[in-house]
C-alpha positions as CSV (number, residue, x, y, z in Angstrom):
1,X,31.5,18.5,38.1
2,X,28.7,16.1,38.7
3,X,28.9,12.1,39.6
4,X,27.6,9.7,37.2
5,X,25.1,9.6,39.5
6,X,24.0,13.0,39.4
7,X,24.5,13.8,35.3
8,X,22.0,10.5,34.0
9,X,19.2,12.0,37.0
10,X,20.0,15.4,35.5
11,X,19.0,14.2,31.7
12,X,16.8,11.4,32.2
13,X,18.7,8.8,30.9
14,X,19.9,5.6,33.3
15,X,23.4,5.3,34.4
16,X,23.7,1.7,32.5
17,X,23.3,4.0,28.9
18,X,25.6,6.6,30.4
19,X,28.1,3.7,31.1
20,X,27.3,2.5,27.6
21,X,27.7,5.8,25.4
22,X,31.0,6.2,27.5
23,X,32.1,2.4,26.4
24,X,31.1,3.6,22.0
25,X,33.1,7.0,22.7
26,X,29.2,8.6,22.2
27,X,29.9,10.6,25.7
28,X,33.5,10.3,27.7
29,X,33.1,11.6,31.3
30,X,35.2,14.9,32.2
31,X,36.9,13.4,34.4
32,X,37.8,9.9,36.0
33,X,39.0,9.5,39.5
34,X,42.1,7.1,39.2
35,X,41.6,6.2,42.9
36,X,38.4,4.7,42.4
37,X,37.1,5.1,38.8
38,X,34.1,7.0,39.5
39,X,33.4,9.4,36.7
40,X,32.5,13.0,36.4
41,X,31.0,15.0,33.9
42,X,31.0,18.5,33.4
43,X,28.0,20.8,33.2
44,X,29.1,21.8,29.6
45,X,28.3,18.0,28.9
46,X,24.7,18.7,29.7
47,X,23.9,20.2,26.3
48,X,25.7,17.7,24.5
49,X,23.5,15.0,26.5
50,X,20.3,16.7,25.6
51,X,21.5,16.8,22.2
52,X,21.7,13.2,22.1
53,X,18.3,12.9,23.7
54,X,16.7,15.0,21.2
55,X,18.3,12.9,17.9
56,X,17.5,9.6,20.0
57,X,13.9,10.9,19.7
58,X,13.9,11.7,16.2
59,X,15.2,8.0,15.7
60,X,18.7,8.5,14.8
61,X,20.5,5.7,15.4
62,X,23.8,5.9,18.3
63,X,26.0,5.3,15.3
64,X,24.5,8.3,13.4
65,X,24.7,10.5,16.6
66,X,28.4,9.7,16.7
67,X,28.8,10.4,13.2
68,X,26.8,14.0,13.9
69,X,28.5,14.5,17.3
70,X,32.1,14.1,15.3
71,X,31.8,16.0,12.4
72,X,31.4,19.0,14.3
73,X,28.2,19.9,11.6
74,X,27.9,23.7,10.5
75,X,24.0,24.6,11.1
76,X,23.7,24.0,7.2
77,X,24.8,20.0,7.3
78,X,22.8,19.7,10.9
79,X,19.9,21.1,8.9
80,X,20.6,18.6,5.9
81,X,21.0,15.7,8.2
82,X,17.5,16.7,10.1
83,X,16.3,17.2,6.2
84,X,16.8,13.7,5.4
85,X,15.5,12.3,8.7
86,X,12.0,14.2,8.4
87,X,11.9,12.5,4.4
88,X,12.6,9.5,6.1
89,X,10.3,8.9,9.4
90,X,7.7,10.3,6.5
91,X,8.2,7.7,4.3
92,X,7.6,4.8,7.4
93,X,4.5,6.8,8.3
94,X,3.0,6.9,5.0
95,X,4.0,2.9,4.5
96,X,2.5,2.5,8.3
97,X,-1.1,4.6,7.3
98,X,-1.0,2.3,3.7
99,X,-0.7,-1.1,6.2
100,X,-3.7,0.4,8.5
101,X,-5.8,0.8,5.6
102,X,-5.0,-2.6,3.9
103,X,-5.6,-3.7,7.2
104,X,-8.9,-2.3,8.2
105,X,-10.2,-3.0,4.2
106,X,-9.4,-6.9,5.2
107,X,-11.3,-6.4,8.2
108,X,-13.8,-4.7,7.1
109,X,-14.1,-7.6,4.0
110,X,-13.7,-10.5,6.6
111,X,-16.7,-8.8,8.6
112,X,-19.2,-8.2,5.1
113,X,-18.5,-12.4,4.3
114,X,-19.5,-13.0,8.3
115,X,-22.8,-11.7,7.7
C-alpha cells in the first residue's frame, strides 16, 4: 500500500487533486485508516492513475474520465471515445491556425497602411 503521500509523488500529480478525484468518486483510496483517516492506495491503482493522466492530457474532461473509468470500455468503445477526441482537438487546431492567419493578414495590413 502507499500513503497519499507516496502515490501523488509516484504519478506526478499533487496530493490536493488526489484529495479532489477521491471527493468526485474519479479515484477512492484502497484503504482508509479509521484511526486517523490517512489514505492508502494500492499499487494496482497506479495504472488507473496514469490512465487518468494520459486522458487529462488529451483534454478530456474529469467528468468524461469518470464516464470512461465507469463504463468499463471494451478496447472498441475506448478506441471510439479516443476517435472522437482526435476529430475534436482537430477541429480547435484548425479554427486556432484559421485565427493565426486572420491575425497575421490584419497585421500584416495594419503594417502595409503604416508605411
Amino acid at each position: 500500500m502507499l500513503s497519499i503521500g507516496e502515490f501523488p509523488n509516484i504519478c506526478r500529480v499533487s496530493t490536493k487533486t488526489l484529495c479532489n478525484y477521491a471527493e468526485i468518486g474519479l479515484l477512492l483510496p484502497s484503504e482508509v485508516n479509521p484511526e486517523n483517516g490517512y489514505r492508502y492506495y494500492a499499487i494496482e491503482q497506479l495504472e488507473t492513475m496514469l490512465f487518468i493522466n494520459r486522458l487529462k492530457a488529451y483534454h478530456f474532461s474529469l467528468d468524461e474520465i469518470g464516464d470512461i473509468l465507469k463504463s468499463d470500455s471494451s478496447e472498441e468503445q475506448l478506441y471510439a471515445v479516443l476517435s472522437k477526441k482526435k476529430q475534436e482537438l482537430e477541429r480547435q487546431v484548425q479554427n486556432t491556425q484559421d485565427a493565426l492567419l486572420q491575425i497575421n493578414t490584419d497585421i500584416q495590413t495594419l503594417m502595409q497602411t503604416k508605411i
